[in-house]
Residue frames as a rotation matrix with the C-alpha (Angstrom) as fourth column:
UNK 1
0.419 0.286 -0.862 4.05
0.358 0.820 0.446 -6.00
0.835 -0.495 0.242 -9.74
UNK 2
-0.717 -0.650 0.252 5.09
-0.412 0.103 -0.905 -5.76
0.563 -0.753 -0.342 -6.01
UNK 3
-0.694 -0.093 -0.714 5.11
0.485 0.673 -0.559 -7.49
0.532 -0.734 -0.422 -2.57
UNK 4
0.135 0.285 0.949 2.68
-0.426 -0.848 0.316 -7.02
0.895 -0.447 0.007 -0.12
UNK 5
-0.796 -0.457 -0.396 3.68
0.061 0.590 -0.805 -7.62
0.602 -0.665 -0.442 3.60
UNK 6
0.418 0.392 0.820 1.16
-0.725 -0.399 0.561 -7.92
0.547 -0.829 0.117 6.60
UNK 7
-0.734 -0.679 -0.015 2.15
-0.163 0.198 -0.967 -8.49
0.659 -0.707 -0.256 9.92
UNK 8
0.118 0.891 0.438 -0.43
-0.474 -0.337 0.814 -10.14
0.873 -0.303 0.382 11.85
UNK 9
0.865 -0.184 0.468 0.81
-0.474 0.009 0.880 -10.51
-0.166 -0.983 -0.079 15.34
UNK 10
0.120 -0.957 -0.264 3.63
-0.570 -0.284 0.771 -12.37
-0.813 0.058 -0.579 15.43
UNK 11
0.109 -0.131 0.985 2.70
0.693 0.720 0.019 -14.12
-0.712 0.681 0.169 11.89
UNK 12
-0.496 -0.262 -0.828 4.07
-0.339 -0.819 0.462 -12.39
-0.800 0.510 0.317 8.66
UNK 13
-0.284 -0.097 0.954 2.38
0.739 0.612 0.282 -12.78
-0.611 0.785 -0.102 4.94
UNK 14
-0.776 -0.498 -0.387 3.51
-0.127 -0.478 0.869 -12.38
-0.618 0.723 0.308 1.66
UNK 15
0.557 0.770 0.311 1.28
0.389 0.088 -0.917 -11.52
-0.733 0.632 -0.251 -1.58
UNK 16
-0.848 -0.498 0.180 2.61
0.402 -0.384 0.831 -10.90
-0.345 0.777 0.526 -5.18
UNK 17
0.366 0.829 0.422 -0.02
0.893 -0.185 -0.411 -8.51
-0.263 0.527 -0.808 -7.57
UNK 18
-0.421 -0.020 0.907 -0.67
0.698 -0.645 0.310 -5.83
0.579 0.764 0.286 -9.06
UNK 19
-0.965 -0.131 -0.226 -1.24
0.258 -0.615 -0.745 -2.49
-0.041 -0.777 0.628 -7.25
UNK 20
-0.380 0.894 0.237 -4.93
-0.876 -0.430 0.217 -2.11
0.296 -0.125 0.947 -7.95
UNK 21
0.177 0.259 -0.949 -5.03
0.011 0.964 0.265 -5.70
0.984 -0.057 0.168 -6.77
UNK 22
-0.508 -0.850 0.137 -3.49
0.552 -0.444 -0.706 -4.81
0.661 -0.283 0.695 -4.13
UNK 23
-0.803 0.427 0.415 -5.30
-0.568 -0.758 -0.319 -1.84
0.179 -0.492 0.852 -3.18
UNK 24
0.040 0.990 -0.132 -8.41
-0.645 0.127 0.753 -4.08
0.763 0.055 0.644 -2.77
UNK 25
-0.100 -0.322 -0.941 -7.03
0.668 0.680 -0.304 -6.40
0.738 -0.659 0.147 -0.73
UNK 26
-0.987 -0.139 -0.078 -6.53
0.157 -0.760 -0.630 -3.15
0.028 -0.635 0.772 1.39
UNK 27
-0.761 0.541 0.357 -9.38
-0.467 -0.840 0.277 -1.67
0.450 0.044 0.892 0.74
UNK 28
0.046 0.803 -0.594 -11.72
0.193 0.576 0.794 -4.78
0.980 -0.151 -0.129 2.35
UNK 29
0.392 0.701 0.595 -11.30
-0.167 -0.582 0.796 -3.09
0.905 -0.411 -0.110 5.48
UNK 30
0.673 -0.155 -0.724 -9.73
0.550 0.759 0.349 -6.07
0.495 -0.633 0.596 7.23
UNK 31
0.625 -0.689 0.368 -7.34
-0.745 -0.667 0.015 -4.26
0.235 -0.283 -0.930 9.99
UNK 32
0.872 -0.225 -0.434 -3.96
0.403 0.834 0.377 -5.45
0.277 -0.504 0.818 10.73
UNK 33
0.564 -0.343 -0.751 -1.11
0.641 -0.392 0.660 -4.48
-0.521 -0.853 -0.001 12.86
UNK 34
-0.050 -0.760 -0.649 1.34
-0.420 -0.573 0.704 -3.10
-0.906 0.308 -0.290 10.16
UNK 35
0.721 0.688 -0.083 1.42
-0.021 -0.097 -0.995 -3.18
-0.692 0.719 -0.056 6.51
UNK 36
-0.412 -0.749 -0.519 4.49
-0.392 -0.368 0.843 -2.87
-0.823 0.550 -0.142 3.52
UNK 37
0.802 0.036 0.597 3.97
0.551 0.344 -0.761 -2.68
-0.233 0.938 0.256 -0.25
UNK 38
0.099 -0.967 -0.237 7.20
-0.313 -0.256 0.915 -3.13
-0.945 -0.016 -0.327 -1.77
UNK 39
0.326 0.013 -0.945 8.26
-0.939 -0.114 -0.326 -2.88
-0.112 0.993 -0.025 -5.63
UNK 40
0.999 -0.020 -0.050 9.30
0.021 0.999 0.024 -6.14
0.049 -0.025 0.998 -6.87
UNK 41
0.262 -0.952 0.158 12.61
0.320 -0.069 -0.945 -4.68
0.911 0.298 0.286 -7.76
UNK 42
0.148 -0.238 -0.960 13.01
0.923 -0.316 0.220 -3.38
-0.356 -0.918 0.173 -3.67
UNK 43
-0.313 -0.307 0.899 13.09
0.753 -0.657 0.037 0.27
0.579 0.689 0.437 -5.47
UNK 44
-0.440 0.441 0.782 10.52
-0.415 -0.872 0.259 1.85
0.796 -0.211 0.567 -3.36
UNK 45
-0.558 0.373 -0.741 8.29
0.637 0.765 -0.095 0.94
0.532 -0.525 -0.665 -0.01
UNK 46
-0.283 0.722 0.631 5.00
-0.641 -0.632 0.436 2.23
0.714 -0.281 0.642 1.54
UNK 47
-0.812 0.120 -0.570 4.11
0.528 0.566 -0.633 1.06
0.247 -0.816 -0.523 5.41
UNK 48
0.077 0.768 0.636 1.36
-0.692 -0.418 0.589 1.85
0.718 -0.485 0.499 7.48
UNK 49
-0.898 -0.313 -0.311 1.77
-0.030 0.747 -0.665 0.89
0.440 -0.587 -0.680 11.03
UNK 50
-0.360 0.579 -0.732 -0.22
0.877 0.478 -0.052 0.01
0.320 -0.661 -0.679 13.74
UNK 51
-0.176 0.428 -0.886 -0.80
0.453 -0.764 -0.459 4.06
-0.874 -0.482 -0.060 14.55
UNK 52
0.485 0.732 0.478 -1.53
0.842 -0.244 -0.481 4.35
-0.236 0.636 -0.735 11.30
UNK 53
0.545 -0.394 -0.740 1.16
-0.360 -0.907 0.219 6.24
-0.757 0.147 -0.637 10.05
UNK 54
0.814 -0.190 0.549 2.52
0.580 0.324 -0.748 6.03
-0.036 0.927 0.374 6.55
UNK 55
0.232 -0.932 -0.277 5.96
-0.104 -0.307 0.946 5.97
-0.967 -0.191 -0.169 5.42
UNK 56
0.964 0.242 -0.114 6.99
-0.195 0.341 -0.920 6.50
-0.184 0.908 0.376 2.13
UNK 57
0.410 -0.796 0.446 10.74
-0.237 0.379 0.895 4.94
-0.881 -0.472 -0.033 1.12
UNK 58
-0.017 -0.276 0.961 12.75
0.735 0.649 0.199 4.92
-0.678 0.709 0.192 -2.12
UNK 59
-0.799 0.093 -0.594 12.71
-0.550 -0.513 0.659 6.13
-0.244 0.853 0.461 -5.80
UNK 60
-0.849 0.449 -0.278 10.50
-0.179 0.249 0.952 6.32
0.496 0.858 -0.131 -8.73
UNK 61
-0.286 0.698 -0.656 7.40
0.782 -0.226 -0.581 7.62
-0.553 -0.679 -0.482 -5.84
UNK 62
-0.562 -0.374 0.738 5.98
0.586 -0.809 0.036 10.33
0.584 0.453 0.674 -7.16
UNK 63
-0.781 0.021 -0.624 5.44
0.624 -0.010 -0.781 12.91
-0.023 -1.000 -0.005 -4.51
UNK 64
-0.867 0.452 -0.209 2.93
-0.456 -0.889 -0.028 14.98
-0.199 0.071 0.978 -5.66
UNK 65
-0.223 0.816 -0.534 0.54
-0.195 0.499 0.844 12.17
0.955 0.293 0.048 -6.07
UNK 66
-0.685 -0.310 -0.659 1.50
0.621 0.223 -0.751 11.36
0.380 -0.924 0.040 -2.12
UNK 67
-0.956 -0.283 -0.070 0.99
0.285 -0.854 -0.436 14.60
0.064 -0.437 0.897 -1.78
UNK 68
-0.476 0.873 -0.107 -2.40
-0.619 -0.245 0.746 15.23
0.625 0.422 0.657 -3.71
UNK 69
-0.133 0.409 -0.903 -3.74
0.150 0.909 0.389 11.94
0.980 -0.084 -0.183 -1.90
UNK 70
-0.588 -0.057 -0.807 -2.69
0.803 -0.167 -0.573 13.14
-0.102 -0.984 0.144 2.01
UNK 71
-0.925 0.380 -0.022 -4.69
-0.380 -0.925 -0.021 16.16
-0.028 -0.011 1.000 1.16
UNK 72
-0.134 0.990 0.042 -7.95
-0.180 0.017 -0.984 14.40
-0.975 -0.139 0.176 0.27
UNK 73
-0.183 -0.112 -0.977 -7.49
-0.919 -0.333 0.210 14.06
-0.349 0.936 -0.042 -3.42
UNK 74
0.648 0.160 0.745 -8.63
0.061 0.964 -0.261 10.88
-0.759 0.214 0.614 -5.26
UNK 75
0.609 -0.401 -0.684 -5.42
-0.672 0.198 -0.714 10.99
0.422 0.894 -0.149 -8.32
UNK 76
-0.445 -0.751 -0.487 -3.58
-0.742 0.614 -0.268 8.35
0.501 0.243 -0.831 -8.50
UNK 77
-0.685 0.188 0.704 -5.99
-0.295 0.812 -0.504 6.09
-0.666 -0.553 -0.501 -6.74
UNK 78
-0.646 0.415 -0.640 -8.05
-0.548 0.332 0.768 3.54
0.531 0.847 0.013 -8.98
UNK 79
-0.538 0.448 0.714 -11.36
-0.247 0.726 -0.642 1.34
-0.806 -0.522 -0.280 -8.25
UNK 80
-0.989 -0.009 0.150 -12.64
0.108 0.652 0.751 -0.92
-0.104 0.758 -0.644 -9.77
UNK 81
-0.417 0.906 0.079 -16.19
-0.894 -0.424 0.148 -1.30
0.167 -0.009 0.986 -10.88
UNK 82
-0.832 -0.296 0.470 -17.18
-0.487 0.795 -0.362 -3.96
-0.266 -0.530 -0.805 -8.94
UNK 83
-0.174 0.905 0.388 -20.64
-0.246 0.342 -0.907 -4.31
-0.954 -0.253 0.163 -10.74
């Protein structure tokens, strides 16, 4: 499970899910100013501001998926089959 923040002007909201739950929520396209998914335990955190720059923060990340993913790679990233 973890937290997701968005920040949409000067309102803030919270979501609780799973990370491929998660990622869909993202993935609908919807832009807003700044972003945080945070572990439930506060272990780890991933932003994305407004320029669209990603921060990664914490343990138990693993960086070669980061890594594999900023390159263009599709590991570590799940979708669903929406049909």
């Amino acid at each position: 499970m973890a937290y997701l923040f968005i920040e949409e002007g000067s309102k803030f909201w919270i979501f609780e899910g799973l990370p491929d739950v998660i990622a869909e929520i993202l993935e609908e396209g919807l832009y807003w100013d700044d972003y945080y998914i945070i572990s439930r335990k506060y272990q780890w955190m991933i932003s994305m501001n407004h320029e669209e720059i990603v921060l990664f923060a914490g343990t138990g990340l693993d960086r070669e998926v980061i890594m594999e993913i900023k390159d263009g790679g599709e590991r570590g990233v799940q979708k669903r089959d929406k049909g």
